[in-house]
Phi, psi and omega in degrees: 000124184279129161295147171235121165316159169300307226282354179256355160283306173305331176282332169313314186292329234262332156260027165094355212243140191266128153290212218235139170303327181282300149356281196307278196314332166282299165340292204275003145262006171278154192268044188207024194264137190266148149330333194278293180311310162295328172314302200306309190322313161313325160273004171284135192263323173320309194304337196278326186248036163230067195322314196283328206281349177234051153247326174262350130335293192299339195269341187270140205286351188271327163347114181274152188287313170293353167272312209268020167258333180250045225173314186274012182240325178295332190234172194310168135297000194249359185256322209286278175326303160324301165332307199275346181260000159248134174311314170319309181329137180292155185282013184255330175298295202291321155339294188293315174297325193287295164336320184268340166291333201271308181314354212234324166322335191261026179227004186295185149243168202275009166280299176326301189303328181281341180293309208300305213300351193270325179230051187283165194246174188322309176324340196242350203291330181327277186331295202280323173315322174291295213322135186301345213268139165300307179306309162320310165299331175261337182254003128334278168313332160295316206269138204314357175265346184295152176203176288198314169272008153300305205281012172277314178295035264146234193313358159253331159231035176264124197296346204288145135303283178331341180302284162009279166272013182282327173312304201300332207236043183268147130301350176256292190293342175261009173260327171335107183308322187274005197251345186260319153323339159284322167308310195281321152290014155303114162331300174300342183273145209284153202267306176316318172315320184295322186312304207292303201302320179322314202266357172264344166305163153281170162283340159298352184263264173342309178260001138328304163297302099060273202272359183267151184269347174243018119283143208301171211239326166294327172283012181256325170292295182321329145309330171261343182284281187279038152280335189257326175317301186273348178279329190263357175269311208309314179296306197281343173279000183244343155275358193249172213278000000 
């Protein structure tokens, strides 16, 4: 296959004559690619029914916000995401990209929401902490920008029980002391959950609880029956001979 210099593609546009797509696409991913090339591309009537080719657009620091506003309504949600997750993009484009996924979650199916949620970038998570789905909520908890104060929001307002407890049962987010302190105090969890998490506390965690008045009064007797539980083996082991 024969290469095309940038400077001979750009003279190709700047004379009216369309390269070959794979060209175009290779140029504008190359890291030496100028700005003067997405300007000409931009002015191509064409350039509008060649999806891949203004998905590597939206993604270049030269892309203008009025071309990437009618262009980011034109491609997938999976070039969109892109968009919003690179850094070359200008920040007013990724901006522009981020805006339009929180517009787009709520038309998804639930593989997309699960796809979106593993590498969404922070801007979406307000969106995604809500979603009801056990799935959503489990490729949440993977991705790598999440950090302990999501799974606090994440377990304070997500409506789901169940959400919950996929947190509860994560391996990173459910051993975190403030995240399951937050879980337990949910009105709405189910009192056998709670009973279970109780026995996983410290003890110093347990009587904190214990002691707030603003937990249900069966989980706090459950907190206290097993204060007294381990306080009478703690006793038959100092009595016995």
């Amino acid at each position: 296959m024969v290469t095309w210099p940038t400077a001979a593609v750009l003279a190709s546009l700047e004379a009216g004559v369309r390269p070959p797509d794979v060209v175009l696409r290779r140029a504008l991913q190359s890291a030496g690619c100028p700005a003067r090339l997405v300007s000409v591309l931009e002015g191509c009537r064409w350039v509008r029914g060649a999806r891949r080719i203004m998905a590597l657009m939206l993604r270049h620091p030269g892309c203008s916000l009025g071309f990437a506003v009618d262009a980011i309504g034109r491609v997938g949600w999976m070039e969109v995401l892109a968009v919003a997750r690179d850094p070359r993009a200008s920040p007013a484009v990724r901006r522009l990209a981020e805006r339009r996924l929180l517009e787009r979650v709520g038309e998804m199916s639930q593989g997309e929401r699960t796809s979106l949620a593993r590498r969404a970038p922070r801007s979406l998570f307000p969106a995604l902490i809500q979603d009801v789905s056990t799935r959503t909520t489990a490729a949440l908890l993977d991705n790598p920008l999440f950090g302990e104060m999501d799974a606090l929001r994440l377990v304070s307002l997500n409506p789901w029980i169940d959400c919950v407890r996929v947190v509860l049962r994560h391996a990173t987010w459910g051993r975190r002391p403030a995240v399951v302190d937050a879980a337990v105090r949910r009105k709405d969890l189910p009192l056998p959950v709670a009973a279970g998490i109780a026995v996983t506390l410290s003890e110093r965690q347990r009587r904190q609880l214990e002691q707030s008045p603003d937990l249900p009064r069966e989980f706090r007797q459950v907190l206290s029956q097993l204060r007294e539980h381990r306080a009478a083996r703690s006793d038959c082991r100092r009595v016995t001979p």
